[in-house]
Structures are given as C-alpha cells and as structure tokens.
C-alpha positions in Angstrom: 2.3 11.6 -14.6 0.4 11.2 -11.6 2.2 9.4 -8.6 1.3 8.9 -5.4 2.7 7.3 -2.2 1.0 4.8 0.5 3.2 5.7 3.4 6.2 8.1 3.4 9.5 6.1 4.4 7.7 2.8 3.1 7.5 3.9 0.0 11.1 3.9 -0.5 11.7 0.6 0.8 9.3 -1.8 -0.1 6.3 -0.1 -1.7 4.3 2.3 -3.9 1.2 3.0 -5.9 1.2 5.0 -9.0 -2.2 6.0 -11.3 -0.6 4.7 -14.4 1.8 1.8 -15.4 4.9 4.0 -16.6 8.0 4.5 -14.5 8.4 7.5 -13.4 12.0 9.3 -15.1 13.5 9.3 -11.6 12.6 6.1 -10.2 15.5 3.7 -9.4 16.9 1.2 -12.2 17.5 -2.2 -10.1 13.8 -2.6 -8.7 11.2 -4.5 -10.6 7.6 -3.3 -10.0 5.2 -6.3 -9.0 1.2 -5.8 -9.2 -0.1 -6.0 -5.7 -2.6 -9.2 -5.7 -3.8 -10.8 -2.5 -1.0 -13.4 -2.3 1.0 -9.8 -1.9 -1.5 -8.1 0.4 -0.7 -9.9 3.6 3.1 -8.7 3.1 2.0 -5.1 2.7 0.5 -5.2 5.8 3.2 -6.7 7.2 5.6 -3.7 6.4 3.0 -1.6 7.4 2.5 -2.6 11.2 6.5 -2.6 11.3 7.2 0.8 9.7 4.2 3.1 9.7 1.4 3.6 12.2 -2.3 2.9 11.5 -3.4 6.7 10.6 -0.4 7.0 8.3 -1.6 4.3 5.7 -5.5 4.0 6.0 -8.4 5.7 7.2 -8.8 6.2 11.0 -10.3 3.1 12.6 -12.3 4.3 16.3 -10.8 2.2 19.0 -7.4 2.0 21.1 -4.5 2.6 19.5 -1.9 0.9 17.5 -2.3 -2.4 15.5 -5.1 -4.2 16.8 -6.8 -6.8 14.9 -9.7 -5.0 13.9 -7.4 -2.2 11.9 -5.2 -4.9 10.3 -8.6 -6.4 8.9 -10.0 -2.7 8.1 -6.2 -2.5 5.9 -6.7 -5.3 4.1 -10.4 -4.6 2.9 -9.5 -1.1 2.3 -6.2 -2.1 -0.1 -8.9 -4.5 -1.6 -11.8 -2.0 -2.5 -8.9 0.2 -3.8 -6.8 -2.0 -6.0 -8.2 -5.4 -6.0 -11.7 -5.0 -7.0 -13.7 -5.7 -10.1 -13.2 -1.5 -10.7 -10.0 -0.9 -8.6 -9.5 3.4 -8.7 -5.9 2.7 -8.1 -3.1 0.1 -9.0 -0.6 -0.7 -6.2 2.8 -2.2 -7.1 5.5 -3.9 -4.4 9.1 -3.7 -5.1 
C-alpha cells in the first residue's frame, strides 16, 4: 500500500492522506479516519498555519514569507484540485 503524508509532525497529530481506503497494519487503533470535505478543509488549514510552514505543505507561493492571505487561499484551492474535485488524484482523511 501506498501512503503518503501532507506534513511531517502533522501527520501524526491531526492528519494524513493515503492513495487507498485500507488502514495501514501499523496505524494506531483509537483514531477514526474522517474523509476531508470542505466543511473539514478550513480546519486543515488551520493546523497547518499553527504547525508547519507554507513550503512544507503546498507548493511555493512568490511573495513574503509566512502565512499571508494569499497562501492560505493558494492551500485551500490546492487541497481542492487534489482531493475535492470531480476527479480528485488523492483522498485526504483527518483524524
């Protein structure tokens, strides 16, 4: 199985995105995957701009750094095009 991580140390708190549905053997027991959706999206960014920096979870946006309004906009649409489109090419899950 295929598994990947949005951000390092977030992963393990709050969040992660896998290629397939299945649990992976070594995940932990007493947390419940939830489908990311847009209701969710807002609190992904959330844990984002408090535990990771902008390069760590998305592509580089050109302009000063840190969490300006223009990369927490460029997060959202890019978690969209990835997992909440009509063809997403990856499913995200929050814990």
């Amino acid at each position: 199985m295929r598994f990947t991580v949005p951000f390092g140390a977030i992963a393990e708190s709050r969040w992660y995105a896998t290629q397939s549905g299945r649990q992976d053997a070594g995940m932990r027991s007493d947390v419940t995957p939830r489908r990311l959706d847009e209701g969710l999206l807002q609190d992904l960014l959330d844990v984002a701009v408090a535990e990771a920096e902008p390069d760590e979870v998305m592509p580089t946006v050109a302009g000063p750094a840190g969490w300006t309004g223009e990369r927490r906009t460029a997060f959202s649409r890019f978690h969209q095009s990835r997992s909440l489109s009509a063809e997403p090419v990856e499913s995200t899950y929050t814990c």
